[in-house]
C-alpha positions in Angstrom: 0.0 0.0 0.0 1.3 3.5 -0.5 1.9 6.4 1.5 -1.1 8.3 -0.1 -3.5 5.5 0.3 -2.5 4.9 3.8 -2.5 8.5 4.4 -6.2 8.6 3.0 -7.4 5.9 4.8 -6.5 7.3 8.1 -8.1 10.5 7.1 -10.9 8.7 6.0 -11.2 6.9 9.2 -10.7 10.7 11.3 -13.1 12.2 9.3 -15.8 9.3 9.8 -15.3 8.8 13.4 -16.6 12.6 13.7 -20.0 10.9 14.3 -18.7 9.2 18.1 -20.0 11.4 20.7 -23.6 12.1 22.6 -26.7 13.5 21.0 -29.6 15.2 22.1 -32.6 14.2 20.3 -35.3 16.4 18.6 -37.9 17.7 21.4 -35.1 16.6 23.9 -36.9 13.0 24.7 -33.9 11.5 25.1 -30.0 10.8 25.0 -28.4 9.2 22.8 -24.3 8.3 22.6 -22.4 6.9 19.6 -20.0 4.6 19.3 -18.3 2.7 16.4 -18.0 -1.0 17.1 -16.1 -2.8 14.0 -16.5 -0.6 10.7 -19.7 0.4 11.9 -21.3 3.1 14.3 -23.9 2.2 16.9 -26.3 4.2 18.7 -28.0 3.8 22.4 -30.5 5.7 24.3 -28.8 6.7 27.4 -31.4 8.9 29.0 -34.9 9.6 27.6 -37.7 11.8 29.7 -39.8 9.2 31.5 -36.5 7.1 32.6 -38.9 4.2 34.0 -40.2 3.8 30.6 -40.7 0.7 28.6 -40.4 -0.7 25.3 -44.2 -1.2 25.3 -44.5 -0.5 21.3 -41.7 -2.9 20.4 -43.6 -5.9 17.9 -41.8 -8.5 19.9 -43.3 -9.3 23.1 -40.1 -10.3 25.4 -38.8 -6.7 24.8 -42.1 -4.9 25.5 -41.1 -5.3 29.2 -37.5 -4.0 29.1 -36.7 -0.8 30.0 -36.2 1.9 26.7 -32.5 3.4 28.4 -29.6 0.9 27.3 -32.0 0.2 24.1 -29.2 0.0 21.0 -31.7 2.3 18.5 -28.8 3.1 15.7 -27.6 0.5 14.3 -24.9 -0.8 11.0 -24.3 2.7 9.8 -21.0 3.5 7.4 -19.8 6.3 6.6 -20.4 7.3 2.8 -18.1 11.0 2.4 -18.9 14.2 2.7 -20.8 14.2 6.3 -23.2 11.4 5.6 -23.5 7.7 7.4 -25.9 5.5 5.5 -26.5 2.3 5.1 -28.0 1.6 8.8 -31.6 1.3 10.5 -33.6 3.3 13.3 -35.7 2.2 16.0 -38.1 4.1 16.9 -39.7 3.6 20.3 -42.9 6.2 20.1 -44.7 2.9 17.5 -42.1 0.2 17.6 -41.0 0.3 13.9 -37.5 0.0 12.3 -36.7 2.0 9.3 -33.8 2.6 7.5 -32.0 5.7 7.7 -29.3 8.3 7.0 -27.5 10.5 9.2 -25.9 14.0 7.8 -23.5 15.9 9.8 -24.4 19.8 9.9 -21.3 22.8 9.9 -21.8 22.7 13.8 -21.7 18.9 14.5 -25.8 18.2 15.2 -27.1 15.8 13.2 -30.1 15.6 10.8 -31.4 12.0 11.2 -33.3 10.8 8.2 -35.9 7.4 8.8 -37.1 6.0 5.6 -38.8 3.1 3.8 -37.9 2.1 0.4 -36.3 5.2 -0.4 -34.6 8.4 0.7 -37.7 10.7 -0.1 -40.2 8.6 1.5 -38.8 9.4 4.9 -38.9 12.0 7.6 -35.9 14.5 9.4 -35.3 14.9 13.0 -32.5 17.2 14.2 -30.2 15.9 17.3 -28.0 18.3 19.1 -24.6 17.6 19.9 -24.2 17.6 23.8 -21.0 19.4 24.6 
């Protein structure tokens, strides 16, 4: 391998791992932190408003009695260039449903979450704050 591709790589790898850290989701329900694990980044709700709450929407029964904090809701997401992780699904706890979803990194490092089915266009946006 040659200096520039190693050189890429690693920036490549800098630039993607921009994503680890802890977010604030939209209407500030809840916490979210990060992680990459593997090639991949990983996302678990940490705190969310009603801390007692359950998983009560989720289709399969076992979980609908474990608790929503420590839930892994980001999961199998890579990063594709130019402040955008793709490729990896979204749980959401409000009905129980996994979609698939994109992430873009904004100037200031919040996040615009995008949940989808089929296709990018048939989705919705949520904005997460990056907690300092």
């Amino acid at each position: 391998m040659s200096f520039i591709a190693v050189f890429n790589a690693m920036g490549q790898t800098t630039e993607a791992d921009k994503l680890i850290g802890t977010y604030m989701t939209e209407g500030d329900k809840g916490k979210v932190v990060i992680e990459k694990k593997g090639s991949t980044y990983h996302g678990k709700l940490v705190w969310n408003v009603t801390q007692g709450l359950l998983d009560k929407n989720n289709p399969v029964k076992s979980e609908q009695t474990k608790p929503l904090v420590g839930k892994t809701i980001l999961t199998g997401f890579k990063y594709a260039g130019k402040e955008v992780w793709d490729g990896g699904k979204i749980y959401d706890p409000e009905n129980g449903k996994t979609y698939s979803c994109k992430i873009k990194m904004k100037k200031n490092g919040d996040l615009t979450v995008r949940g989808f089915i089929g296709v990018s266009l048939l989705g919705r946006n949520t904005d997460w704050k990056r907690v300092k």
